[in-house]
N, CA, C and O atoms as a CHARMM CRD file, in Angstrom:
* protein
*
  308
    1    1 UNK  N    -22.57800  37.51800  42.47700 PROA 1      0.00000
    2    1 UNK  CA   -21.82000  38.13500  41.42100 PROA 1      0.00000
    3    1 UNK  C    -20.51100  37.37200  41.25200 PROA 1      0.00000
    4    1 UNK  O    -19.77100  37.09800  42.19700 PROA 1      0.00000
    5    2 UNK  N    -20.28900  37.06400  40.04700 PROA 2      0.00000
    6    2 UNK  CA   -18.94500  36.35400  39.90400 PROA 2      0.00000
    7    2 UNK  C    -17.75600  37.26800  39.56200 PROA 2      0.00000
    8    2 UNK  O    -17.76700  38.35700  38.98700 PROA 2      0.00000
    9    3 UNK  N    -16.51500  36.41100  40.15900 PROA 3      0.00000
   10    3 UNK  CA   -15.45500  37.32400  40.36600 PROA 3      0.00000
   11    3 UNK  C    -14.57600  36.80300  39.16900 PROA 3      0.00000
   12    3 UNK  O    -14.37500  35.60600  38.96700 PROA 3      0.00000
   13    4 UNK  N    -14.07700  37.81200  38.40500 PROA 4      0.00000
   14    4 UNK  CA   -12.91900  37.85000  37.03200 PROA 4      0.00000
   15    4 UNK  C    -11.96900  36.64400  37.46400 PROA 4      0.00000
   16    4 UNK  O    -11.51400  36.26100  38.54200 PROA 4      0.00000
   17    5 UNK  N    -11.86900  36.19400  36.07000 PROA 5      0.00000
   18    5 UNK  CA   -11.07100  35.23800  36.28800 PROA 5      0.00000
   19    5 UNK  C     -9.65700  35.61000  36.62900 PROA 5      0.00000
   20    5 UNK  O     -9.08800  35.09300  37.59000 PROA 5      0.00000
   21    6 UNK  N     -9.09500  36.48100  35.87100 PROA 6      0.00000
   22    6 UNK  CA    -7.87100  36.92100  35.53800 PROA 6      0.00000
   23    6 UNK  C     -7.68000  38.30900  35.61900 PROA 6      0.00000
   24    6 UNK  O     -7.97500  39.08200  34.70800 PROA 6      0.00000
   25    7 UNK  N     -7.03800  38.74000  37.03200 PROA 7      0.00000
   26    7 UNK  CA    -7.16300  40.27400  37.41300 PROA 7      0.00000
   27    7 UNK  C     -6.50100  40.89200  36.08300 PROA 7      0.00000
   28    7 UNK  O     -6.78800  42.03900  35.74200 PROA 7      0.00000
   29    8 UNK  N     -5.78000  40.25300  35.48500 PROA 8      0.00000
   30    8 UNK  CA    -4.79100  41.21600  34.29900 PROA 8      0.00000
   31    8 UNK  C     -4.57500  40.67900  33.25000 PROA 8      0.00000
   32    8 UNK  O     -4.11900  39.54500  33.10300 PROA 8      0.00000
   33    9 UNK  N     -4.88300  41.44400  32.41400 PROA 9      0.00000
   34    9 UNK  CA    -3.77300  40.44300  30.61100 PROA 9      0.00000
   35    9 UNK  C     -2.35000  40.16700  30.95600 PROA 9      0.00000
   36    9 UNK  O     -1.55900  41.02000  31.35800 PROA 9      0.00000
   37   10 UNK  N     -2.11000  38.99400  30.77900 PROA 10     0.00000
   38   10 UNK  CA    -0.94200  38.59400  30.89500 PROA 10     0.00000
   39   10 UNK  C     -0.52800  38.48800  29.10300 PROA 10     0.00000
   40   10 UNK  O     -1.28200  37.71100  28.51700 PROA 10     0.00000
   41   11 UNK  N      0.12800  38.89600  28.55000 PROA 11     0.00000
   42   11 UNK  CA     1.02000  39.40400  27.75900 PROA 11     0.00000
   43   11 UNK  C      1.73900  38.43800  26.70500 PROA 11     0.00000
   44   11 UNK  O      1.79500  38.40500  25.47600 PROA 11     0.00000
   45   12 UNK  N      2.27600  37.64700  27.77800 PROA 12     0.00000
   46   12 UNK  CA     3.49800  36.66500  26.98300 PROA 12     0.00000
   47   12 UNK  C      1.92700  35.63700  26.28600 PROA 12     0.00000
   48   12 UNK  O      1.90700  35.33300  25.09300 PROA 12     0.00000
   49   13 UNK  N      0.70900  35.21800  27.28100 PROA 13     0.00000
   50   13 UNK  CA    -0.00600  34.22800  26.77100 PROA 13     0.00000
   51   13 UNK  C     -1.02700  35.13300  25.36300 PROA 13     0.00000
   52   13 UNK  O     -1.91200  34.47700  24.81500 PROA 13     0.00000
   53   14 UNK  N     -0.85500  36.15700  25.05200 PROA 14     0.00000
   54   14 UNK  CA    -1.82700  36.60100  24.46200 PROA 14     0.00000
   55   14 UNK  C     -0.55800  37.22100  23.38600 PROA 14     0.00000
   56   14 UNK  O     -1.04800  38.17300  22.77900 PROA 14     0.00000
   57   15 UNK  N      0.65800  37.02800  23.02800 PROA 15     0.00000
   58   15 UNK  CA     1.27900  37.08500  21.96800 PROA 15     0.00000
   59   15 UNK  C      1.34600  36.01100  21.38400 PROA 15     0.00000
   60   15 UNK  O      1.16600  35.96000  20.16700 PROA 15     0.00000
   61   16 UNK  N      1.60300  34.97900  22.07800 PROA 16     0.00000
   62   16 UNK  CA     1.46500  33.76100  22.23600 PROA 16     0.00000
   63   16 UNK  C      0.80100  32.94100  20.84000 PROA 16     0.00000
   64   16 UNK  O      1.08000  32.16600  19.92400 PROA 16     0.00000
   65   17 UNK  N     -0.43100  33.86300  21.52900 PROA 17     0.00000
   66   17 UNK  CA    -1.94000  33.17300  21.09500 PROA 17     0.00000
   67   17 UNK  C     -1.96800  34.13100  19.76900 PROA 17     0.00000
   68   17 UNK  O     -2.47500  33.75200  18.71300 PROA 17     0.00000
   69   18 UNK  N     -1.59200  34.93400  19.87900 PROA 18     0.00000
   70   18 UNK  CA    -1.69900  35.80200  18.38700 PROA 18     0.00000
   71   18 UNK  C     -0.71100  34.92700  17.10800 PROA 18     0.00000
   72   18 UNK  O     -0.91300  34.67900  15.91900 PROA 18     0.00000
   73   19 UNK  N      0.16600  34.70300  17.85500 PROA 19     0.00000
   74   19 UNK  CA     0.91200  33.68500  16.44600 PROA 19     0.00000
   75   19 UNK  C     -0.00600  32.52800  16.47500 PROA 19     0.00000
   76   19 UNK  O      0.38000  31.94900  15.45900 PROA 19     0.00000
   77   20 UNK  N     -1.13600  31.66300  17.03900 PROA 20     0.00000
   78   20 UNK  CA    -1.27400  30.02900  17.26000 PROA 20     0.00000
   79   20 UNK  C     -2.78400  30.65900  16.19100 PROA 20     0.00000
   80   20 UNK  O     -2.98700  30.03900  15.14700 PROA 20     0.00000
   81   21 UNK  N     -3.53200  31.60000  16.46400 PROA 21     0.00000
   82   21 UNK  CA    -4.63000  32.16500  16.24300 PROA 21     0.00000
   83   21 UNK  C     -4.55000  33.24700  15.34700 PROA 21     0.00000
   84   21 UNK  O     -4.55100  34.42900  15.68800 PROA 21     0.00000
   85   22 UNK  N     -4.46200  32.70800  13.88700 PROA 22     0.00000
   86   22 UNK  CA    -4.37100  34.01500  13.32000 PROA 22     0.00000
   87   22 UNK  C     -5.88500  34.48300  13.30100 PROA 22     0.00000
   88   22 UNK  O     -6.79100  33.74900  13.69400 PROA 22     0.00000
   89   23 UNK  N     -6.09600  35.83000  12.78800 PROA 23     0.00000
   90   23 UNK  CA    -7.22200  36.72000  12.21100 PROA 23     0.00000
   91   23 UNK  C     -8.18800  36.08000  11.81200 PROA 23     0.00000
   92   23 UNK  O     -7.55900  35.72600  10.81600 PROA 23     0.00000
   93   24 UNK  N     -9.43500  35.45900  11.63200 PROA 24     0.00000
   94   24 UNK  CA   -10.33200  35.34500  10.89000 PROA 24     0.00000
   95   24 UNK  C    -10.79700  35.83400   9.81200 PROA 24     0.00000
   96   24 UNK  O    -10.72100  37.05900   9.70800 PROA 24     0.00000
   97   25 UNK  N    -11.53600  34.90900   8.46400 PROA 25     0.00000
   98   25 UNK  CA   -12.01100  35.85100   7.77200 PROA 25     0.00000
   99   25 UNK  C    -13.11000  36.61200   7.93700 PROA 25     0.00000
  100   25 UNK  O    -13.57100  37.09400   6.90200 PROA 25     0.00000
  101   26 UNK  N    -13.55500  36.80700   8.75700 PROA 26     0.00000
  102   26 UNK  CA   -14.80200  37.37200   9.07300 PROA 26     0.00000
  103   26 UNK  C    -14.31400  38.77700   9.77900 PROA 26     0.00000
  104   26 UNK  O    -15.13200  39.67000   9.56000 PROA 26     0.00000
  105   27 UNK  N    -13.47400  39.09300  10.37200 PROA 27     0.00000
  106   27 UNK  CA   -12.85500  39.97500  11.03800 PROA 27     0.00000
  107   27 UNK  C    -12.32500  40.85700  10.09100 PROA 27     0.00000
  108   27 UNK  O    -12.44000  42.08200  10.11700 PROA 27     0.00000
  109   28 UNK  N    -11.40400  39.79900   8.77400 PROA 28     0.00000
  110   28 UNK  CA   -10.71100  40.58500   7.79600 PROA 28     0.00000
  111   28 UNK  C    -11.86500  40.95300   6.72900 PROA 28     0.00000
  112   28 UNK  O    -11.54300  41.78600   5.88200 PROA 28     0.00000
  113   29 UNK  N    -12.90800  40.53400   6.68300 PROA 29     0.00000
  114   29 UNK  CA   -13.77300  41.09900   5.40700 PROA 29     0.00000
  115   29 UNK  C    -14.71000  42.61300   5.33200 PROA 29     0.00000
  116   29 UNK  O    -15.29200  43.31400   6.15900 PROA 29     0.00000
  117   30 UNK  N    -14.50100  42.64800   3.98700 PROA 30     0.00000
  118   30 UNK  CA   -15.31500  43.63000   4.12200 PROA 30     0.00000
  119   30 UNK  C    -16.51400  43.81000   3.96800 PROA 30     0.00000
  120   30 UNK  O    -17.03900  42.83500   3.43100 PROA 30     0.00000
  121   31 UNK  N    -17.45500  44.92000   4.27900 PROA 31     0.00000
  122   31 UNK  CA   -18.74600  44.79400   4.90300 PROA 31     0.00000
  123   31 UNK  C    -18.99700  44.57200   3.38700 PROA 31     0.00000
  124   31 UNK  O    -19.85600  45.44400   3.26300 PROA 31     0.00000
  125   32 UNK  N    -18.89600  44.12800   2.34600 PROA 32     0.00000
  126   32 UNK  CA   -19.54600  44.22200   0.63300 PROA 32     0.00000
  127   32 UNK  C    -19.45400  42.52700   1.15000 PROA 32     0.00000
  128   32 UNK  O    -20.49400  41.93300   1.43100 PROA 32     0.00000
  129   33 UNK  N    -18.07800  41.83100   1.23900 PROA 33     0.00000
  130   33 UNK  CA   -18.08600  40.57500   1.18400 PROA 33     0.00000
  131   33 UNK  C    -19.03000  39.87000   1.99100 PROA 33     0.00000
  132   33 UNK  O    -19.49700  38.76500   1.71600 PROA 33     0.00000
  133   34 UNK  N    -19.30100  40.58100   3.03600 PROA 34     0.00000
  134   34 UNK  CA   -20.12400  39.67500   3.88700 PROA 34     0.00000
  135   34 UNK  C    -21.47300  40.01000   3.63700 PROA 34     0.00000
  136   34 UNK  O    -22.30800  39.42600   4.32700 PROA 34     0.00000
  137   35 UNK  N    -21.88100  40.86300   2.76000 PROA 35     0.00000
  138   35 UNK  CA   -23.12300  41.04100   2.42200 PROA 35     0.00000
  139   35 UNK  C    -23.90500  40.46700   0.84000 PROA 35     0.00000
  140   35 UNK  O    -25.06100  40.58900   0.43500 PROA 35     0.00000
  141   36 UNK  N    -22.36300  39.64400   0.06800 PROA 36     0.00000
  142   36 UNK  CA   -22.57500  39.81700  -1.15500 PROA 36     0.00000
  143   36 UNK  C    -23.86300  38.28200  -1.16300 PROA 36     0.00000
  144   36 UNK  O    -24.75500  38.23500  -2.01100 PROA 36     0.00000
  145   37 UNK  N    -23.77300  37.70500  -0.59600 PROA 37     0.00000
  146   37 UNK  CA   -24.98600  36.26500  -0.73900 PROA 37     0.00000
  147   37 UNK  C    -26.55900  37.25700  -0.24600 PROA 37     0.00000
  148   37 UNK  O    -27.51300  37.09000  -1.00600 PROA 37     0.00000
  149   38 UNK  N    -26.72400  37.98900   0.67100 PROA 38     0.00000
  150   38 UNK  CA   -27.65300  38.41500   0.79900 PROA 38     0.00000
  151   38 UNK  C    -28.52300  39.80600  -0.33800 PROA 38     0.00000
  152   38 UNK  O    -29.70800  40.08400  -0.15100 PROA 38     0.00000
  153   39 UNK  N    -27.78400  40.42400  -1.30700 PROA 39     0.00000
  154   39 UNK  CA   -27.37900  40.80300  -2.19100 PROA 39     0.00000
  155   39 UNK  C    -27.82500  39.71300  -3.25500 PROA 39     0.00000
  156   39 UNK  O    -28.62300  39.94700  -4.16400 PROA 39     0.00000
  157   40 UNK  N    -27.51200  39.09300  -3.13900 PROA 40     0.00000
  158   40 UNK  CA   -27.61400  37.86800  -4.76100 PROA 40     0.00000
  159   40 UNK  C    -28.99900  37.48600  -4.63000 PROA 40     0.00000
  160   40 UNK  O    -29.76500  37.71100  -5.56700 PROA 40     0.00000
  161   41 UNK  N    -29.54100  36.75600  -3.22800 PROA 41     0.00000
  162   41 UNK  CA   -30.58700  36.55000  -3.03600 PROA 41     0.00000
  163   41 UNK  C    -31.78500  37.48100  -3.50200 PROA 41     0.00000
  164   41 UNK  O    -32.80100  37.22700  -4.15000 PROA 41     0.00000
  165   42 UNK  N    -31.25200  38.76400  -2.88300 PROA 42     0.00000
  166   42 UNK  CA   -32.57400  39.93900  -2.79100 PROA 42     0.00000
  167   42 UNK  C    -32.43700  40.24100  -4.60000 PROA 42     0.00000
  168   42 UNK  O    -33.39400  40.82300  -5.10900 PROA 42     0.00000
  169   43 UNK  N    -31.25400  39.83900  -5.51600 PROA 43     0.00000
  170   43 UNK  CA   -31.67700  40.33500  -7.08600 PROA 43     0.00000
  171   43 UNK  C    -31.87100  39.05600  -7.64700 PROA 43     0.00000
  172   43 UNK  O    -32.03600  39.17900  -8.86100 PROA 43     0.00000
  173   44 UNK  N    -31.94600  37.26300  -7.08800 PROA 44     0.00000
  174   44 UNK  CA   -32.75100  36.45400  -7.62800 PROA 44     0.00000
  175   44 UNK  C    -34.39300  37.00500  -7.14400 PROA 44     0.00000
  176   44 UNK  O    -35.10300  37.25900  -8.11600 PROA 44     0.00000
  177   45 UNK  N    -34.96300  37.18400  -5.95800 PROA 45     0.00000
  178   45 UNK  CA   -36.23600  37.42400  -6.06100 PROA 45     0.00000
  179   45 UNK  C    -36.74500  38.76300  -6.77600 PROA 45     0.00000
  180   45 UNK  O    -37.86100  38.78800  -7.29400 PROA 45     0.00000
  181   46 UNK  N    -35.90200  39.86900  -6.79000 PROA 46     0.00000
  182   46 UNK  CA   -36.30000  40.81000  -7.72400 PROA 46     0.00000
  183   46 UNK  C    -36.60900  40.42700  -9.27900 PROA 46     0.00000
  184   46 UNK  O    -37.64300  40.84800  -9.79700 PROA 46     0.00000
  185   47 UNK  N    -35.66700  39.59900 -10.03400 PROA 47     0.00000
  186   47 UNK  CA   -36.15100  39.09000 -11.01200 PROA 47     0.00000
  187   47 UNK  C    -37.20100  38.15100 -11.23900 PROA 47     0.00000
  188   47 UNK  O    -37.95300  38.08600 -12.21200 PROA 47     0.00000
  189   48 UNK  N    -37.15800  37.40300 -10.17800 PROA 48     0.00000
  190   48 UNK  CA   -38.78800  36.79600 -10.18700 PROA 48     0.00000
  191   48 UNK  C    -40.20100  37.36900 -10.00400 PROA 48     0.00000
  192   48 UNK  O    -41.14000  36.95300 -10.68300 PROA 48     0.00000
  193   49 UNK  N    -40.32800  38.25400  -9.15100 PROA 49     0.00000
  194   49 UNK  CA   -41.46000  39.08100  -9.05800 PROA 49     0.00000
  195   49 UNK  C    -41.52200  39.89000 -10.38300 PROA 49     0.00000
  196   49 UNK  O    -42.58900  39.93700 -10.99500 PROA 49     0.00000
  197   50 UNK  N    -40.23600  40.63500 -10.92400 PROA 50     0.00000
  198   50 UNK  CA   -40.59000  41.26200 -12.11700 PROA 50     0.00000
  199   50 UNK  C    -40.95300  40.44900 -12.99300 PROA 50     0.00000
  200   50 UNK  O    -41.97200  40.81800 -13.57800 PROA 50     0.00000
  201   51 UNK  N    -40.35000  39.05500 -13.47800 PROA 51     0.00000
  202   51 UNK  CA   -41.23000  38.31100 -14.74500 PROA 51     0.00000
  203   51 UNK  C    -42.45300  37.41900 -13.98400 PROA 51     0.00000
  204   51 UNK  O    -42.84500  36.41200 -14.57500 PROA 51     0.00000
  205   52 UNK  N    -42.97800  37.72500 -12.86200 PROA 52     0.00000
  206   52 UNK  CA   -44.38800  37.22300 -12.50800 PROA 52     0.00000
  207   52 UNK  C    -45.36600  38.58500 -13.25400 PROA 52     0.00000
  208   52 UNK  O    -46.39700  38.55800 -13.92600 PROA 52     0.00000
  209   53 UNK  N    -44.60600  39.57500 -12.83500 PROA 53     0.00000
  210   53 UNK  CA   -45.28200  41.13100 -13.29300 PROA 53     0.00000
  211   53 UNK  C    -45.61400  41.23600 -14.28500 PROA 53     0.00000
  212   53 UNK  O    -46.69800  41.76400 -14.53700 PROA 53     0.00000
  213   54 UNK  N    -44.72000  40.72400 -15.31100 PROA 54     0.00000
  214   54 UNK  CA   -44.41800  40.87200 -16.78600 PROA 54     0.00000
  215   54 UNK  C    -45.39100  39.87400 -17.12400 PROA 54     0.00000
  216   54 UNK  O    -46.41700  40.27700 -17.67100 PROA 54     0.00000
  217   55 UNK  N    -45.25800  38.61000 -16.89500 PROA 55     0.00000
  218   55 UNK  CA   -46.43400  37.76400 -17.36200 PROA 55     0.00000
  219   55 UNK  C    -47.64100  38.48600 -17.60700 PROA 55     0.00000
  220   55 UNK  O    -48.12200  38.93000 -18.65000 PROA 55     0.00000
  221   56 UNK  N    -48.21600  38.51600 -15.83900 PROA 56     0.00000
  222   56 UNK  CA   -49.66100  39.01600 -15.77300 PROA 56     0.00000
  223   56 UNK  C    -49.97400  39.84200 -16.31700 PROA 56     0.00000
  224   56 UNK  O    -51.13600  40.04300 -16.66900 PROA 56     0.00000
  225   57 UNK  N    -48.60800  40.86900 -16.63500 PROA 57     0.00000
  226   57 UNK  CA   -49.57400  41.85500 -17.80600 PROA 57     0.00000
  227   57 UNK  C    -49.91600  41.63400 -19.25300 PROA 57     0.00000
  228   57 UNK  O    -50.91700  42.04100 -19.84300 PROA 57     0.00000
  229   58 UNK  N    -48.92100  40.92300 -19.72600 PROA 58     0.00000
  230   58 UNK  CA   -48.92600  40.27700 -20.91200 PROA 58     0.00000
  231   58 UNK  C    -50.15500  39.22700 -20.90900 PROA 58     0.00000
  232   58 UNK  O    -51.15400  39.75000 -21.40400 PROA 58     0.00000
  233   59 UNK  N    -50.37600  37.82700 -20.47100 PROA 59     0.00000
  234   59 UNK  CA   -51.27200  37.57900 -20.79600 PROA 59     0.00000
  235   59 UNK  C    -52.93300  37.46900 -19.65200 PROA 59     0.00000
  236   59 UNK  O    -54.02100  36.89400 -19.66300 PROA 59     0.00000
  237   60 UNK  N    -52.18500  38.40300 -18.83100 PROA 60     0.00000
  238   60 UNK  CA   -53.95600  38.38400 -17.98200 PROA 60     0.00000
  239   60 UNK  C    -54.21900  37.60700 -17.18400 PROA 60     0.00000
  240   60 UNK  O    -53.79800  36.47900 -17.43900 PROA 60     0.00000
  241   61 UNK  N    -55.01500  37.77200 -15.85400 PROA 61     0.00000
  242   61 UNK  CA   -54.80000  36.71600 -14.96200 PROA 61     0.00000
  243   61 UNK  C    -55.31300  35.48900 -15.26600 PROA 61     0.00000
  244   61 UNK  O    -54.58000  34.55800 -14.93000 PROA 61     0.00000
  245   62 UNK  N    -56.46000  35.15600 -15.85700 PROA 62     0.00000
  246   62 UNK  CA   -56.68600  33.46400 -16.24700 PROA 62     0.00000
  247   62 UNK  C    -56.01700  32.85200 -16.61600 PROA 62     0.00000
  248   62 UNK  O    -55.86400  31.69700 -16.21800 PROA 62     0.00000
  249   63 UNK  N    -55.19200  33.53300 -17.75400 PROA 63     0.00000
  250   63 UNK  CA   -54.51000  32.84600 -18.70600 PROA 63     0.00000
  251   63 UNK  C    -53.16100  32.63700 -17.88900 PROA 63     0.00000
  252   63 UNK  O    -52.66900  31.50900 -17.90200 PROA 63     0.00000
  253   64 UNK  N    -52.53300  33.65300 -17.17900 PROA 64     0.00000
  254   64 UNK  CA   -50.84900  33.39400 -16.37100 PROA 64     0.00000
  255   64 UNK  C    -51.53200  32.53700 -15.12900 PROA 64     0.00000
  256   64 UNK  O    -50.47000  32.49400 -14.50700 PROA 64     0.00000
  257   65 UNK  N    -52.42300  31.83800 -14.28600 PROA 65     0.00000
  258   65 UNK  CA   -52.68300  31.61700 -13.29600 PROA 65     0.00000
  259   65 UNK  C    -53.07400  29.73700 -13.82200 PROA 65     0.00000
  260   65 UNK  O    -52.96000  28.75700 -13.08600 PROA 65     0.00000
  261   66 UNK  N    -53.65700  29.75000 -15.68000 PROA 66     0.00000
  262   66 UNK  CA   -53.52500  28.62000 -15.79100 PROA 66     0.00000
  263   66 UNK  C    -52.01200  28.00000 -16.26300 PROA 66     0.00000
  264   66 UNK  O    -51.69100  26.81200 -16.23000 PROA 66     0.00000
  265   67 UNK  N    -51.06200  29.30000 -16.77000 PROA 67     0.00000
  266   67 UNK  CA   -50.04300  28.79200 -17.01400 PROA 67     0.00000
  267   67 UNK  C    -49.14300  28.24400 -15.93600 PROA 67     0.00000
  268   67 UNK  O    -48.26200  27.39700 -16.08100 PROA 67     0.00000
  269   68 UNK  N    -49.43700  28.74400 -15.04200 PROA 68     0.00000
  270   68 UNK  CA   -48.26300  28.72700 -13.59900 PROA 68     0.00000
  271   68 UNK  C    -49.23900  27.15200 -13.36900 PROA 68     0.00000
  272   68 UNK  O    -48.43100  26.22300 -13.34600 PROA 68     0.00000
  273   69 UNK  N    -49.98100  26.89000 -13.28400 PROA 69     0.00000
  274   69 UNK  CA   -50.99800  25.81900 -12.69000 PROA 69     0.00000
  275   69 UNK  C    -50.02800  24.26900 -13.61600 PROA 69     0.00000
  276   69 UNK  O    -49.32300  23.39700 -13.10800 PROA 69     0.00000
  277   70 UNK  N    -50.47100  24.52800 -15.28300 PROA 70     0.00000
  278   70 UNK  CA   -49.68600  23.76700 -16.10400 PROA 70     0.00000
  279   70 UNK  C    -48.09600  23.20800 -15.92700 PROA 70     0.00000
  280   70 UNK  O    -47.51700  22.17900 -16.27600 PROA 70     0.00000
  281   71 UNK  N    -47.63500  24.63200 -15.08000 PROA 71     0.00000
  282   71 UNK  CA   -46.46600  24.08400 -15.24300 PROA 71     0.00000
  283   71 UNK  C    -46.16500  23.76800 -14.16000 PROA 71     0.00000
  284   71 UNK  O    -44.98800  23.40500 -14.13800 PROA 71     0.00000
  285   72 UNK  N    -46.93600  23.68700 -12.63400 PROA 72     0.00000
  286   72 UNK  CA   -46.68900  22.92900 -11.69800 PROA 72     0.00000
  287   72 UNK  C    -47.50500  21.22400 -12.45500 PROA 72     0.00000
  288   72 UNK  O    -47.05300  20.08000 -12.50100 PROA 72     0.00000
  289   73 UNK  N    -48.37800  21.61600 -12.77100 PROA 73     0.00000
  290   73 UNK  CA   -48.92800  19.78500 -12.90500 PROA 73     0.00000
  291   73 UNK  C    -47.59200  19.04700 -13.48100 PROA 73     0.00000
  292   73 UNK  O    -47.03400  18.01300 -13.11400 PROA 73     0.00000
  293   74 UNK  N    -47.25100  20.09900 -14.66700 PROA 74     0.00000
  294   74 UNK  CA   -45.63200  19.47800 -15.38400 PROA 74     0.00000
  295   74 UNK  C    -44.50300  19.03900 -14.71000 PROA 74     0.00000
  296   74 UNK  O    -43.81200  18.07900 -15.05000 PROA 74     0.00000
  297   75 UNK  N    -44.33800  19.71100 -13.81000 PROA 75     0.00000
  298   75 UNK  CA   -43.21500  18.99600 -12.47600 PROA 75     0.00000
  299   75 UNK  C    -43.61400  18.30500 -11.54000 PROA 75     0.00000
  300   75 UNK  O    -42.78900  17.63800 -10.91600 PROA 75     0.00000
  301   76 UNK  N    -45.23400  18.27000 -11.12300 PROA 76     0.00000
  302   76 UNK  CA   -45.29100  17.74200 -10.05700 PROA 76     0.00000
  303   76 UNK  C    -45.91100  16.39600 -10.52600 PROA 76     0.00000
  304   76 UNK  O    -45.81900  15.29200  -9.99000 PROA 76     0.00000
  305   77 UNK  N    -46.49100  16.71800 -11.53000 PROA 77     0.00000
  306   77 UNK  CA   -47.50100  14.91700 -12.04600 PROA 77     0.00000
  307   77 UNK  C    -48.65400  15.50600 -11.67500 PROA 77     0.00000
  308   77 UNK  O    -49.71600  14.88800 -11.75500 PROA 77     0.00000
């Protein structure tokens, strides 16, 4: 079992360190900010599944399954 480095907070080094070390932003944010990229992500794939949805109902699976096909040959060669 290992023994503590430092039986006690010493004081003067940890005011010290509070002026050399300010706050982080991660410490100062709020739980919206740190969630807002995961958030963006989850309503880019919501809009994609809904106009995959929207397709297939509109024109039917042959027809949206050759369109998606077309338009990979179109980007890919």
């Amino acid at each position: 079992m290992a023994a503590a480095v430092a039986a006690e907070l010493v004081r003067a080094y940890l005011s010290a360190m509070s002026k050399v070390l300010p706050e982080t932003a991660a410490e100062t944010a709020t739980p919206f900010m740190r969630s807002w990229p995961i958030l963006a992500a989850s309503a880019l794939v919501a809009l994609a599944l809904a106009g995959t949805v929207l397709l297939w109902a509109h024109y039917g699976t042959t027809v949206f399954f050759e369109t998606i096909r077309a338009g990979f040959a179109a980007c890919f060669g």
